[in-house]
N, CA, C and O atoms as CSV, one atom per row, in Angstrom:
chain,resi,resn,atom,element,x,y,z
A,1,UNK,N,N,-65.158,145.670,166.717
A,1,UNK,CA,C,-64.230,144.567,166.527
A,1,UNK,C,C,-64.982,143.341,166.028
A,1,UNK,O,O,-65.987,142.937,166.612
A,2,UNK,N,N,-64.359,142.604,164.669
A,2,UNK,CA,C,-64.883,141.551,164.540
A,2,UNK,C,C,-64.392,140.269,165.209
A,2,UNK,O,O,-63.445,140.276,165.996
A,3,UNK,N,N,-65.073,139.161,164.867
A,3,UNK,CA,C,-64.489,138.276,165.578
A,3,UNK,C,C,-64.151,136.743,164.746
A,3,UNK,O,O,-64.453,135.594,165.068
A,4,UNK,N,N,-63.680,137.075,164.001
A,4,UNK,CA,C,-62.832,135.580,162.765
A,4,UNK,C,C,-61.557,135.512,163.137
A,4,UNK,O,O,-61.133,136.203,164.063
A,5,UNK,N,N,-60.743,134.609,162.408
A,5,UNK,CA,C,-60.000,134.090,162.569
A,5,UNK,C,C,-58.866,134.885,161.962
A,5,UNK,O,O,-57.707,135.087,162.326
A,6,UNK,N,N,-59.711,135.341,160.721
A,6,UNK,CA,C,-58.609,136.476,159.721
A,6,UNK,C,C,-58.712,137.709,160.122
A,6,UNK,O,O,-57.992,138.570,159.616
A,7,UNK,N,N,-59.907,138.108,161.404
A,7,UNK,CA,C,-59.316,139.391,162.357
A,7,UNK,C,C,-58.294,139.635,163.176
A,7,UNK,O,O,-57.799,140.690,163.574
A,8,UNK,N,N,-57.987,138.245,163.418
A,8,UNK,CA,C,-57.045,137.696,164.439
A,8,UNK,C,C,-55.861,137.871,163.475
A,8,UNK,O,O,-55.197,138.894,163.639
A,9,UNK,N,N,-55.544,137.146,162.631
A,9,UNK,CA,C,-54.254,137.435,161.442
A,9,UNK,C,C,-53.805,139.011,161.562
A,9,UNK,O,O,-52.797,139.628,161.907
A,10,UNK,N,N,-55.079,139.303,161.101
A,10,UNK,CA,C,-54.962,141.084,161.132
A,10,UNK,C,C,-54.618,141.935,161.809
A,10,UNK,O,O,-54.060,143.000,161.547
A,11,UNK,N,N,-55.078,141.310,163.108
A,11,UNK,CA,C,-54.355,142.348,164.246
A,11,UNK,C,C,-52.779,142.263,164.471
A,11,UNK,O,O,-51.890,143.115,164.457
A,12,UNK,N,N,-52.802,140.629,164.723
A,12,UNK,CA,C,-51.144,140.067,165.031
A,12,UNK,C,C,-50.552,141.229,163.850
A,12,UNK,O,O,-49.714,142.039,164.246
A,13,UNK,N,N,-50.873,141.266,162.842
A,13,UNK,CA,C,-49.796,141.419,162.046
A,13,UNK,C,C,-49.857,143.246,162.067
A,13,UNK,O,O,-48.903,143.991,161.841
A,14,UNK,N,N,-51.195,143.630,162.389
A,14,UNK,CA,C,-50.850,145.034,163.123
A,14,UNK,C,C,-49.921,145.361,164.136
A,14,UNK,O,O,-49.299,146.422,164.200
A,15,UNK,N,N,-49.844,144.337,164.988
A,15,UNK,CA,C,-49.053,144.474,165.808
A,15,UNK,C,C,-47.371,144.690,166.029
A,15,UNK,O,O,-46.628,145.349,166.756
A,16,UNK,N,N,-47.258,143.636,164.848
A,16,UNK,CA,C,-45.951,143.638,164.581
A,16,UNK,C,C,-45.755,144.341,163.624
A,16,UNK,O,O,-44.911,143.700,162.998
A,17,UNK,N,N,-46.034,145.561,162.870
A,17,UNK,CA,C,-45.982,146.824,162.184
A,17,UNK,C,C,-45.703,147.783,163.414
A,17,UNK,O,O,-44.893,148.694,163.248
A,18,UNK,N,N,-46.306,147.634,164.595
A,18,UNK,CA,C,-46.761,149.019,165.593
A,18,UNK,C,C,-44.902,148.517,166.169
A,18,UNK,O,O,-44.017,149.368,166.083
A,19,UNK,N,N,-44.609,147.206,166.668
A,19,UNK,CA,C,-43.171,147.027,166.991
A,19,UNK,C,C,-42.452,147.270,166.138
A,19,UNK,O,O,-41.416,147.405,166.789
A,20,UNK,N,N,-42.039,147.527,164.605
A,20,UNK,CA,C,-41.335,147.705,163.848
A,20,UNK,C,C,-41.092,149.057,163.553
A,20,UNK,O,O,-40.291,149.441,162.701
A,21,UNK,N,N,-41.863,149.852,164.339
A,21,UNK,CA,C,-41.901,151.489,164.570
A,21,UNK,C,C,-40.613,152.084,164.784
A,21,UNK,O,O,-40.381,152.599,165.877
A,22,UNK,N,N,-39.633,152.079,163.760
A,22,UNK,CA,C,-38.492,152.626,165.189
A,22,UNK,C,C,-37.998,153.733,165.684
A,22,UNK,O,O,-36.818,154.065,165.797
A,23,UNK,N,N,-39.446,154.573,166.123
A,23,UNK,CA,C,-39.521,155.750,166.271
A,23,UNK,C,C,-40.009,155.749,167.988
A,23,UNK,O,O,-40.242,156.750,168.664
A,24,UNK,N,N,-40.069,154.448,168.387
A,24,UNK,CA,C,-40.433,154.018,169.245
A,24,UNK,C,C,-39.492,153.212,170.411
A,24,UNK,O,O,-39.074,152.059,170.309
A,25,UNK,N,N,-39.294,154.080,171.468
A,25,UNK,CA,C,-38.004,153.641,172.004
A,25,UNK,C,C,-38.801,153.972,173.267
A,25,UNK,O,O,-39.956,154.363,173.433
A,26,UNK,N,N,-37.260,153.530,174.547
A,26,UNK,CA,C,-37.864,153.668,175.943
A,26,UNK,C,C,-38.787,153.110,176.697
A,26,UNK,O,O,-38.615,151.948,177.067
A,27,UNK,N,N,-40.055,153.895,177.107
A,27,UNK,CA,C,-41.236,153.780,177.928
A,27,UNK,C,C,-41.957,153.006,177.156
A,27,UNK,O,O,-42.405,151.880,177.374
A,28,UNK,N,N,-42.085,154.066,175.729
A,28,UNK,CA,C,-43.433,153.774,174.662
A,28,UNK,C,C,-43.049,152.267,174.369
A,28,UNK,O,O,-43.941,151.435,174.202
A,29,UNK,N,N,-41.526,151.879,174.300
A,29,UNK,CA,C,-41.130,150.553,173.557
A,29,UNK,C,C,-41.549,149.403,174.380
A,29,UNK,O,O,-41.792,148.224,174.124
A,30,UNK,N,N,-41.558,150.157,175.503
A,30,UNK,CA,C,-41.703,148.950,176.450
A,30,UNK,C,C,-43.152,148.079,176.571
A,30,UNK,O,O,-43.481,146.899,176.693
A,31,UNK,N,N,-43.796,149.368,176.463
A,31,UNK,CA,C,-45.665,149.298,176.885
A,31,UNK,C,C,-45.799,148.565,175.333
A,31,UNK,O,O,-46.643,147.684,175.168
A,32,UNK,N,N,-44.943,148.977,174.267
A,32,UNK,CA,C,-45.809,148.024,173.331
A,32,UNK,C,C,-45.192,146.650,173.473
A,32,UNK,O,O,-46.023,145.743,173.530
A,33,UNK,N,N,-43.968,146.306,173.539
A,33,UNK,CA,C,-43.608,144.651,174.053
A,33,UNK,C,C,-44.824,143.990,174.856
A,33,UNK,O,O,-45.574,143.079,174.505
A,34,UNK,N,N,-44.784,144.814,176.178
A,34,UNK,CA,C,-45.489,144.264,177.048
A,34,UNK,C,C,-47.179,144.079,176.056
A,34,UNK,O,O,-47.877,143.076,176.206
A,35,UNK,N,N,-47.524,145.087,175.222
A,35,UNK,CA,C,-48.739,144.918,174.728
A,35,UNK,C,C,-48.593,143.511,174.023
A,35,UNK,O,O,-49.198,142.468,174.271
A,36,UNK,N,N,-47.909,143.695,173.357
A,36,UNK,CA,C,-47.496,142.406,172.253
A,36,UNK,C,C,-47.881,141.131,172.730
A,36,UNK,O,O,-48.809,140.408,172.370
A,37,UNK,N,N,-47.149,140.998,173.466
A,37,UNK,CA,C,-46.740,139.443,174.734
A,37,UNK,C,C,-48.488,139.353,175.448
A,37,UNK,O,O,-48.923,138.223,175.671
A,38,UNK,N,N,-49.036,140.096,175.640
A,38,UNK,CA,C,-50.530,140.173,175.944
A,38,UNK,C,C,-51.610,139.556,174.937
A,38,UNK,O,O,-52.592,138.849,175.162
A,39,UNK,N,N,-51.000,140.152,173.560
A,39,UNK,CA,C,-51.993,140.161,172.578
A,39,UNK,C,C,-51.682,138.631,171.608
A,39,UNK,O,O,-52.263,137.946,170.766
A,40,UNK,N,N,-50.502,138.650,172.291
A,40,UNK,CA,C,-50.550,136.610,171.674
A,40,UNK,C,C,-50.636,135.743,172.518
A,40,UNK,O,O,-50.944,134.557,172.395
A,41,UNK,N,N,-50.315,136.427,173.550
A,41,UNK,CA,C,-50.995,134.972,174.796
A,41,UNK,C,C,-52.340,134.782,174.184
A,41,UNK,O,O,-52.678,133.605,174.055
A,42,UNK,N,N,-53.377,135.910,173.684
A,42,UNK,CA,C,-54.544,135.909,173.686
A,42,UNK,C,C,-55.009,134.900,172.605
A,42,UNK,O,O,-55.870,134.023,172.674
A,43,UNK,N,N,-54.372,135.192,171.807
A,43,UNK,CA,C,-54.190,134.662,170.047
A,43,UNK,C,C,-54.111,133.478,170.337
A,43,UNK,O,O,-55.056,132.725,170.104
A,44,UNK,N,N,-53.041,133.073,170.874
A,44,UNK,CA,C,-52.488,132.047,171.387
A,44,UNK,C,C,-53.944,131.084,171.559
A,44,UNK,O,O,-54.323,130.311,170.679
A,45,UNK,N,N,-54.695,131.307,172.924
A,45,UNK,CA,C,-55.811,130.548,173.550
A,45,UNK,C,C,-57.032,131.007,172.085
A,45,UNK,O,O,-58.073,130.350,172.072
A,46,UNK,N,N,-56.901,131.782,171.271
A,46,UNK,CA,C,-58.107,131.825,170.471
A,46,UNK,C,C,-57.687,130.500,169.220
A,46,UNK,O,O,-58.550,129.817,168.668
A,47,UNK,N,N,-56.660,130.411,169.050
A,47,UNK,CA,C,-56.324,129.662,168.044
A,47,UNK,C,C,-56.213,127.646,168.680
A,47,UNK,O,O,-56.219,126.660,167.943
A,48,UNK,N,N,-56.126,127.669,170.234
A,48,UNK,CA,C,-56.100,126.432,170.840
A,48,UNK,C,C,-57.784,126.004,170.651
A,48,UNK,O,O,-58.355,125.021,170.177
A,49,UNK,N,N,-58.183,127.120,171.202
A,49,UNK,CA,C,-60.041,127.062,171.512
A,49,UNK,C,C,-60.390,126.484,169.783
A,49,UNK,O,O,-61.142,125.514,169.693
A,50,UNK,N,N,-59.922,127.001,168.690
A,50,UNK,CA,C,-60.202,126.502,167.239
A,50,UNK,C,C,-59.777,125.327,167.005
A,50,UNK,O,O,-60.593,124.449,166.728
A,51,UNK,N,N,-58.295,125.026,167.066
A,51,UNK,CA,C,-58.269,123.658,166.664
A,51,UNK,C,C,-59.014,122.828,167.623
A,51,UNK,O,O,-59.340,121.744,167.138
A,52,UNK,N,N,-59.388,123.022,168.872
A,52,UNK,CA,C,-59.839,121.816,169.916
A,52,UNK,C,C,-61.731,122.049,168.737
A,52,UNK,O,O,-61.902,120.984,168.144
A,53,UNK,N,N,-62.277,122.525,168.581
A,53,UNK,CA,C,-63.407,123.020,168.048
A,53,UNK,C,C,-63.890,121.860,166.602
A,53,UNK,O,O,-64.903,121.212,166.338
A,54,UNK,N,N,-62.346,122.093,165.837
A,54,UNK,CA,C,-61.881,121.332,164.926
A,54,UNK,C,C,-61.859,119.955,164.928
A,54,UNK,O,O,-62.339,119.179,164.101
A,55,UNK,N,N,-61.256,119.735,165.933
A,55,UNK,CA,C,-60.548,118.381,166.330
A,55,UNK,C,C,-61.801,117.521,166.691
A,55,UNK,O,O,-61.936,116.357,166.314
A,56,UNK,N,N,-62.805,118.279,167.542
A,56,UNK,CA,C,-64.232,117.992,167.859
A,56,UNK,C,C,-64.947,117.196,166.915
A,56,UNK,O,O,-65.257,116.010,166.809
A,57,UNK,N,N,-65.128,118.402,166.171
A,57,UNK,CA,C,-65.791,118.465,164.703
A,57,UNK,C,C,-65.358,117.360,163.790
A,57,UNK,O,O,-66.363,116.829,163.317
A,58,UNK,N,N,-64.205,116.784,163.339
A,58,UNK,CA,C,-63.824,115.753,163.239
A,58,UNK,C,C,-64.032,114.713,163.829
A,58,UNK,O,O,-64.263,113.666,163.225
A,59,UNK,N,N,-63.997,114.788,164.879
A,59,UNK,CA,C,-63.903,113.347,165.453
A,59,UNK,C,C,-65.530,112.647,165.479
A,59,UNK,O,O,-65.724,111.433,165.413
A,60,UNK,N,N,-66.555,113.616,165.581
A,60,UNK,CA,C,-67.811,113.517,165.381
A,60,UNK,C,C,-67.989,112.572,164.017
A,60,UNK,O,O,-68.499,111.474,163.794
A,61,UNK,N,N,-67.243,113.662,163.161
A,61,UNK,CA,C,-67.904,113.362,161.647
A,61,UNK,C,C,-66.857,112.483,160.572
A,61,UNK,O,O,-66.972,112.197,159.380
A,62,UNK,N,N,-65.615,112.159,161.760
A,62,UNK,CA,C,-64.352,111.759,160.784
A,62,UNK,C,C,-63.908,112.553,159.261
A,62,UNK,O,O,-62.858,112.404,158.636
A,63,UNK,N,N,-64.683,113.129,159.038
A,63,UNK,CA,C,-64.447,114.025,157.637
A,63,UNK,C,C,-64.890,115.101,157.518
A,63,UNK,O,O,-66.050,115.357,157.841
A,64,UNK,N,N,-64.177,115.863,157.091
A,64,UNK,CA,C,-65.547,117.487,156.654
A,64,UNK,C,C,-65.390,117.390,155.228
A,64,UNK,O,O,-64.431,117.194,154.482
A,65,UNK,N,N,-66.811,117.615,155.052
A,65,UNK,CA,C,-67.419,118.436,153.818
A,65,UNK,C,C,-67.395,119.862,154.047
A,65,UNK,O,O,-67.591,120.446,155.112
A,66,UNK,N,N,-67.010,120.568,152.402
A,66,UNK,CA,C,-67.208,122.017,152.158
A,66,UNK,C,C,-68.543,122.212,153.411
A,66,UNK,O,O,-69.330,121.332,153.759
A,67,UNK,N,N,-68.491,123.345,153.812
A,67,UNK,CA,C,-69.935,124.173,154.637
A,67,UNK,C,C,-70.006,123.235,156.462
A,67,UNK,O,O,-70.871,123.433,157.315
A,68,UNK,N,N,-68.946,122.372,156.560
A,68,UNK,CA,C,-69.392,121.851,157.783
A,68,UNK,C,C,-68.409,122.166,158.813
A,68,UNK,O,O,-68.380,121.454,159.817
A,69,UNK,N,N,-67.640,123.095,158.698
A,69,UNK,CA,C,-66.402,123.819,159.387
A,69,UNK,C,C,-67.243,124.070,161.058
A,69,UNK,O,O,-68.345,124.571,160.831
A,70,UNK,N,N,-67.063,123.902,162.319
A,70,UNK,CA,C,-67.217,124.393,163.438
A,70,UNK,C,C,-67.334,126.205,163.108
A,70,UNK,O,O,-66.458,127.014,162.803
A,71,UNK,N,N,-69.201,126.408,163.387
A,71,UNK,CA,C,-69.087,127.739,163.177
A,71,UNK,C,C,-68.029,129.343,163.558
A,71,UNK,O,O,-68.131,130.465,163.061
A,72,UNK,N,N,-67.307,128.949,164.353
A,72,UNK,CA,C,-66.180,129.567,164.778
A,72,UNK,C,C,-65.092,129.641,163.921
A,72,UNK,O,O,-64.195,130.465,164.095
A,73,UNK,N,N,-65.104,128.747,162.903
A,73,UNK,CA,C,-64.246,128.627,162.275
A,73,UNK,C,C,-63.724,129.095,160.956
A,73,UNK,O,O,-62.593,129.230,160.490
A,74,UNK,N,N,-65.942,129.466,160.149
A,74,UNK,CA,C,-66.260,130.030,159.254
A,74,UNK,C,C,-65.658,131.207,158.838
A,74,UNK,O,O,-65.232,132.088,159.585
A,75,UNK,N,N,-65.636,131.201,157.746
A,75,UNK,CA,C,-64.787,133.141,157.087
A,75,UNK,C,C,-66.369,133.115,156.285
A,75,UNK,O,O,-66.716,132.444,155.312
A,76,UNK,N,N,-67.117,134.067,157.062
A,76,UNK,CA,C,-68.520,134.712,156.642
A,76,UNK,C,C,-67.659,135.399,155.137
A,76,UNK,O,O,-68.444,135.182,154.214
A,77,UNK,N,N,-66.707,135.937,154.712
A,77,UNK,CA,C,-66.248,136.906,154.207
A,77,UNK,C,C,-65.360,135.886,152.793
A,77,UNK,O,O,-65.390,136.087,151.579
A,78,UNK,N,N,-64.985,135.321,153.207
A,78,UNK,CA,C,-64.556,134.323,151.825
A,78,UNK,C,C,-65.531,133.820,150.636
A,78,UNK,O,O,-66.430,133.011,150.866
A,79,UNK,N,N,-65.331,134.265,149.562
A,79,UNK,CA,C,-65.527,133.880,148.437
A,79,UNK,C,C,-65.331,133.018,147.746
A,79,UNK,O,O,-64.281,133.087,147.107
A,80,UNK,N,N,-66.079,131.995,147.566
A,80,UNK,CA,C,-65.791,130.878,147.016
A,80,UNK,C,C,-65.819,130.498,145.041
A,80,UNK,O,O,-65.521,129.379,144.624
């Protein structure tokens, strides 16, 4: 598992593919709700923990320049 921000995109939106299943009823439907509601509380606190990171980072520097993003925040993987 990686750990960016656009892994995070990635999963959510796995997620809501795995609920759009509708082959998926009952027990199975349930365990994935309940998964769901788990997996964005999580999202949820990963995306608070970023902007507070952000907000930091700003307030330090009042401005960002390109390359000065709170390393948490970085997409190692973006092409500029």
């Amino acid at each position: 598992m990686k750990n960016t921000l656009m892994d995070l995109n990635n999963h959510l939106f796995a997620q809501i593919e795995r609920l759009g299943d509708e082959n998926l009823t009952g027990d199975a439907l349930k365990q994935e709700i309940e998964r769901t509601k788990a997996v964005t509380s999580v999202a949820s606190q990963i995306v608070s923990n970023g902007r507070l990171a952000l907000d930091a980072q700003m307030a330090i520097g009042s401005t960002l320049r390109e390359g000065q993003l709170p390393k948490m925040l970085e997409n190692k993987d973006a092409k500029v």
